[in-house]
C-alpha positions in Angstrom: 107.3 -110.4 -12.7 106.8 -111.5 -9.0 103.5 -109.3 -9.2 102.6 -111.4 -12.4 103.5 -114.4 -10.9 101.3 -114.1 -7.8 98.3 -112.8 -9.8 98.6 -116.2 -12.2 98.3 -118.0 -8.4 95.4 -116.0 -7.4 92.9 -115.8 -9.7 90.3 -114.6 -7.3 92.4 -110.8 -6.9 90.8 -107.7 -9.7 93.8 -106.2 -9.8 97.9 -106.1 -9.0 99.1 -103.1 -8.0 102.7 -101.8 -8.4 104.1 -98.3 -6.8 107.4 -96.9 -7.5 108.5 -93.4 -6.9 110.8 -91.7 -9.6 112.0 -88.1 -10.9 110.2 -87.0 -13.3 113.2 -87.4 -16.0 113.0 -91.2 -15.1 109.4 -91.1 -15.5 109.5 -92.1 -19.5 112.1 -94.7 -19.0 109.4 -96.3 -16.4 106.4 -96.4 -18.6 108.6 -97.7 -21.6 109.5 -100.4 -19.3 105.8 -101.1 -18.1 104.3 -101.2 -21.7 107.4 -104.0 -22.7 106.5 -106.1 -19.6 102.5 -106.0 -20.6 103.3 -106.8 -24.0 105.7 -109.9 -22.7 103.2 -111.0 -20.7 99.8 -113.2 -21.3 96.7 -111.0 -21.8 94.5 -111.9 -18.5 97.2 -111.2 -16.4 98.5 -108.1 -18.3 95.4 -106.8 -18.1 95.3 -106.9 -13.8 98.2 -105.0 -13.1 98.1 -101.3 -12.6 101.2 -99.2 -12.3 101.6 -95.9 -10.1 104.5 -94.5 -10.9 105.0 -91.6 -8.1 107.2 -88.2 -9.9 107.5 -84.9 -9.0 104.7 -82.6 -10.5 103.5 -85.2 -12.8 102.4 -89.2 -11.6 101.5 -91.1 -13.6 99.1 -94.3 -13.4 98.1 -97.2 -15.7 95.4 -97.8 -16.5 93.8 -94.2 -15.7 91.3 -94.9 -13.1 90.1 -92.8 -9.8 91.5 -95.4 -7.4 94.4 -95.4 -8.6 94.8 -91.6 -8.7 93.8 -91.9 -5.5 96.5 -94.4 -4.4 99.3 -91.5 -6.1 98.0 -88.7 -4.3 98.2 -90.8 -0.9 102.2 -91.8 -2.1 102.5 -88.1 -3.2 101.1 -87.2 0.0 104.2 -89.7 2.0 107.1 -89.7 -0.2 106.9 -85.7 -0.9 107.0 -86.7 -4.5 104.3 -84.6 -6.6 103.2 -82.3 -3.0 102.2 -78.6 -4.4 105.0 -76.2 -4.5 103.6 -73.8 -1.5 105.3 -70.9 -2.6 105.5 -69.4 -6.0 107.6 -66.1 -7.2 105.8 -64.7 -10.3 107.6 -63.4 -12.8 106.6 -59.8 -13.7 106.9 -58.1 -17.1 108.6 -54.4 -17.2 105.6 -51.9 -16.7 103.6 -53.7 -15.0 102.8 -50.7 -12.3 101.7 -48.4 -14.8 99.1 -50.8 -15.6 98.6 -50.9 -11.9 97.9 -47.4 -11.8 95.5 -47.6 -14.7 93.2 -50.1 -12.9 93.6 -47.9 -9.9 91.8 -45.3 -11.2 89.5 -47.1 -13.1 88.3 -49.3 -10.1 87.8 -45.2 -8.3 85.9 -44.4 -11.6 83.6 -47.4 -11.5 83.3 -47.3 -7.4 82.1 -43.4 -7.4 85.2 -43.1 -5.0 86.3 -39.2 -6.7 89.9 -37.6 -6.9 93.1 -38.9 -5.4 96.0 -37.3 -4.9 99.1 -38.2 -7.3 101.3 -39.6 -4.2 98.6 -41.5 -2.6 98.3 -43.2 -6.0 101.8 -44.3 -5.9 101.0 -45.7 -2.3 98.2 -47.8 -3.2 100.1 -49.2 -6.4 103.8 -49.6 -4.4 106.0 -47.5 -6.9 107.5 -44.1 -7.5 106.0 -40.7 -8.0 107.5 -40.3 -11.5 106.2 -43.7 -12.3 102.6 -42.5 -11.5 103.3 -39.8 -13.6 104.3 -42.0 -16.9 101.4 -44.0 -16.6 99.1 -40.7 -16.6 100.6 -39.2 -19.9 100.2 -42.6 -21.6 98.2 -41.7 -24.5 95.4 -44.2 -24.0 94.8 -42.9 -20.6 95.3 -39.0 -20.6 92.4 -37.7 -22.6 90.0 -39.5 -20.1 91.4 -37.6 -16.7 90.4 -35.0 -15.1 93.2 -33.2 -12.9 93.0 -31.0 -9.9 94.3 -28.2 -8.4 95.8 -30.2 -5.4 97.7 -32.6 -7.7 95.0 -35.0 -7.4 93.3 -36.8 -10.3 90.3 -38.7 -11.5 88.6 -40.3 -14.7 86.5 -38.1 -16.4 85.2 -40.7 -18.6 85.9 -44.4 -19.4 88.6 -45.0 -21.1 88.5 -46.9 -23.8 91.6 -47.6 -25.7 93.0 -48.0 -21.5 90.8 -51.1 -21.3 91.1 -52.7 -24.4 94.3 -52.5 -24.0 94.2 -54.1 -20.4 92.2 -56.9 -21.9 94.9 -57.5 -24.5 97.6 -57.9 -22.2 95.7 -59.7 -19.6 97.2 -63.0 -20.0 100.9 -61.3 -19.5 100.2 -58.6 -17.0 98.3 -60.9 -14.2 100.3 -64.8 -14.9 97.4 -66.7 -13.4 97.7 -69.6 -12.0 95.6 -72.2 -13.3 95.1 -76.2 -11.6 92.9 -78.8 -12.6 91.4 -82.1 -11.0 92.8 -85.1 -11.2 90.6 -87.4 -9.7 88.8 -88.2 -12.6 85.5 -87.3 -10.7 83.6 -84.0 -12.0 84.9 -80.8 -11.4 83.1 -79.3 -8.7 84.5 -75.5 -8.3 81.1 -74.5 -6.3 82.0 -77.6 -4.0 85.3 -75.6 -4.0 84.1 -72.6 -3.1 81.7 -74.1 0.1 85.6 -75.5 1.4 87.1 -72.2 0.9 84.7 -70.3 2.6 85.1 -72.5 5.9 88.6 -72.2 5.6 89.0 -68.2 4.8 93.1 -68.2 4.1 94.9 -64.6 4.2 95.5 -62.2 1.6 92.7 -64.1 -0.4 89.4 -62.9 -2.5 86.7 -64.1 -4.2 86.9 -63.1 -8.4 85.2 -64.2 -11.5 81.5 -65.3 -11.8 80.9 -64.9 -7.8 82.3 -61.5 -7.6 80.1 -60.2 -11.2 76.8 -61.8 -8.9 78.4 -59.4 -6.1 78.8 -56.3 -8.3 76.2 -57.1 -10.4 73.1 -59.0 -9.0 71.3 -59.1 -12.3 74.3 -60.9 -13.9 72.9 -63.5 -16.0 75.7 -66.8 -16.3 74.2 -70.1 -15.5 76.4 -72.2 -13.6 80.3 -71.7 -12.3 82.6 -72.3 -14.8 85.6 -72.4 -12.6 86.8 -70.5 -9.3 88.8 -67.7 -9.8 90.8 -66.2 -6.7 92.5 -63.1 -6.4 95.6 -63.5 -4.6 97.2 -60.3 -2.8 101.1 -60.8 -3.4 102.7 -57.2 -3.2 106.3 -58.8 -3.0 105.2 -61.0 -6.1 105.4 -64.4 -3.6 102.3 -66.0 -3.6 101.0 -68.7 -0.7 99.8 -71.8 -2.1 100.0 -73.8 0.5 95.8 -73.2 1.0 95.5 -75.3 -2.3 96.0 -78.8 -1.2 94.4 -78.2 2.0 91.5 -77.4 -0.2 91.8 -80.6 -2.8 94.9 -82.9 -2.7 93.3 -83.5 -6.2 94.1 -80.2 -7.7 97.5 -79.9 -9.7 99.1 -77.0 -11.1 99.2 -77.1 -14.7 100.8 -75.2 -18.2 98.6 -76.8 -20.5 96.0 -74.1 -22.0 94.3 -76.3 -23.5 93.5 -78.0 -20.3 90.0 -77.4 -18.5 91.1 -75.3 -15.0 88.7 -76.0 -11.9 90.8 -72.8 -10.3 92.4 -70.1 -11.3 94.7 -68.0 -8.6 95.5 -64.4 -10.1 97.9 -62.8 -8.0 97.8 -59.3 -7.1 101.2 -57.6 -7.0 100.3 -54.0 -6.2 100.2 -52.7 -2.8 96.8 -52.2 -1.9 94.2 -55.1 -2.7 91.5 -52.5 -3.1 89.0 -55.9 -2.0 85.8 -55.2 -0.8 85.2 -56.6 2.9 82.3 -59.3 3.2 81.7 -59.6 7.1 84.1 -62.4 8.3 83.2 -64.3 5.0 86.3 -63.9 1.8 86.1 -60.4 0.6 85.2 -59.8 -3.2 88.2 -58.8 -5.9 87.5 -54.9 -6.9 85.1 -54.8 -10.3 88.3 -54.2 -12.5 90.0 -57.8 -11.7 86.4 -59.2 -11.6 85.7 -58.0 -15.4 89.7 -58.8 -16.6 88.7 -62.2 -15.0 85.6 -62.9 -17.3 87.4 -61.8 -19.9 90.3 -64.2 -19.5 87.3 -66.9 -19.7 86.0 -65.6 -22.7 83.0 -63.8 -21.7 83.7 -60.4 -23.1 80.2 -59.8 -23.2 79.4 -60.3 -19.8 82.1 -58.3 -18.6 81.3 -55.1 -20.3 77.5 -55.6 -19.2 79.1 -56.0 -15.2 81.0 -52.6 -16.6 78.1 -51.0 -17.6 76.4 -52.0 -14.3 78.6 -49.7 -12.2 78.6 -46.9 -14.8 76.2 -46.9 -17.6 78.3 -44.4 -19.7 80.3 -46.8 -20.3 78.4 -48.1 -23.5 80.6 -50.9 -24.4 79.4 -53.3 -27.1 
């Protein structure tokens, strides 16, 4: 009411501006209370106030408009409210490494890198002998090796049912990470990218459309849909402190429906298998390239990146 008040003696000022910080189950009680106050007030000076109400994960400002986004993130930025959590445990289904070991030896297969031997399999992936072991008599996988006399294996052939499979269980297997922008400027993942590059964090690689131009430089996808990163988390804890550094804009969000500007995938297994780019980011391996294309809908693309590296593969 005292903002009210001072606007009705200053009619020369756009706009009264009221912060408060709050948790985030306070956060409906707030805007209940703002939209009773506007509608108790007198319509020119309702309509100059602006509310930023400061919660953890989720602020909230009225009306939506980029300076007063910007104005939360600054609060956000002060009070601690809303700051990105910098470390995140992901949750991992049972089975996961014999997946692992799947796109071990398809990323071999696709690389031209030959045999391995069983137990340096289980090094690469970070589990057990017998676990290695399960994951080659799984039906969808046996029929395409070929095993040696030295306890070493390979694909003999791509393996179909392996990778539709793989596809299919994406979305469980990997638990990206997806954040959007909430500026209300224009998502910029390329401008992204150019920040990322400067800054080069750890344990970090380049996926998605940049890493199908690496593998494939006749892949045809105009534009950058979004940044996807490959994050290398063997313990399952992945660093996010390099995301606000990178856009104080960008907020981690659960909504599908909700347009991502970057997507972290983390890695669990013990070897990245990334492919070293000078003192640039290195590229995500071809396998987490492809699953990434996949997980943004461009099937087609990804089996022509595939087909690229090996063209046996003959997917349609």
């Amino acid at each position: 009411m005292q903002l009210a008040i001072s606007l009705a003696d200053h009619p020369d000022v756009e706009r009264g501006l009221l912060v408060v910080t709050c948790s985030r189950m306070a956060l409906a009680s707030v805007r209940e209370g703002w939209a009773a106050a506007r509608h108790a007030l007198r319509r020119p000076i309702a309509d100059r106030l602006g509310l930023v109400a400061v919660a953890a994960e989720d602020s909230w400002v009225d009306p939506e408009d980029p300076r007063l986004r910007s104005v939360a993130r600054h609060f956000e930025r002060t009070t601690g409210h809303g700051r990105q959590q910098t470390k995140a445990k992901v949750s991992l289904p049972p089975g996961r490494k014999l997946y692992e070991v799947v796109k071990v030896l398809l990323s071999r297969w696709l690389r031209r890198e030959g045999p391995i031997q069983i137990s340096a399999i289980a090094s690469l992936v970070g589990c057990s002998y017998p676990t290695v072991r399960r994951a080659l008599d799984k039906p969808t996988v046996r029929p395409a090796l070929r095993f040696q006399s030295n306890r070493s294996v390979e694909l003999k052939s791509f393996p179909h049912d392996a990778w539709r499979e793989l596809v299919a269980l994406t979305g469980t297997l990997r638990a990206s990470m997806r954040f959007c922008d909430r500026s209300g400027e224009k998502p910029a993942p390329q401008a992204l990218l150019a920040r990322l590059e400067r800054a080069i964090p750890p344990h970090v690689a380049v996926g998605g459309v940049v890493s199908a131009r690496h593998w494939d430089p006749d892949f045809n996808l105009h534009g950058m849909p979004r940044l996807d990163l490959v994050c290398h988390a063997p313990d399952g804890t992945v660093d996010l402190g390099f995301v606000e550094k990178l856009d104080p804009s960008l907020s981690l969000t659960k909504d599908p429906s909700e347009p991502a500007v970057l997507v972290i995938h983390p890695l669990v297994r013990s070897a990245p298998l990334f492919s070293a780019h000078g003192r640039r980011l290195p590229w995500a391996d071809p396998v987490e390239t492809a699953l990434d294309l996949c997980e943004l809908s461009l099937g087609p693309q990804a089996n022509r990146l595939l087909s690229s590296l090996r063209p046996e593969v003959r997917l349609s």
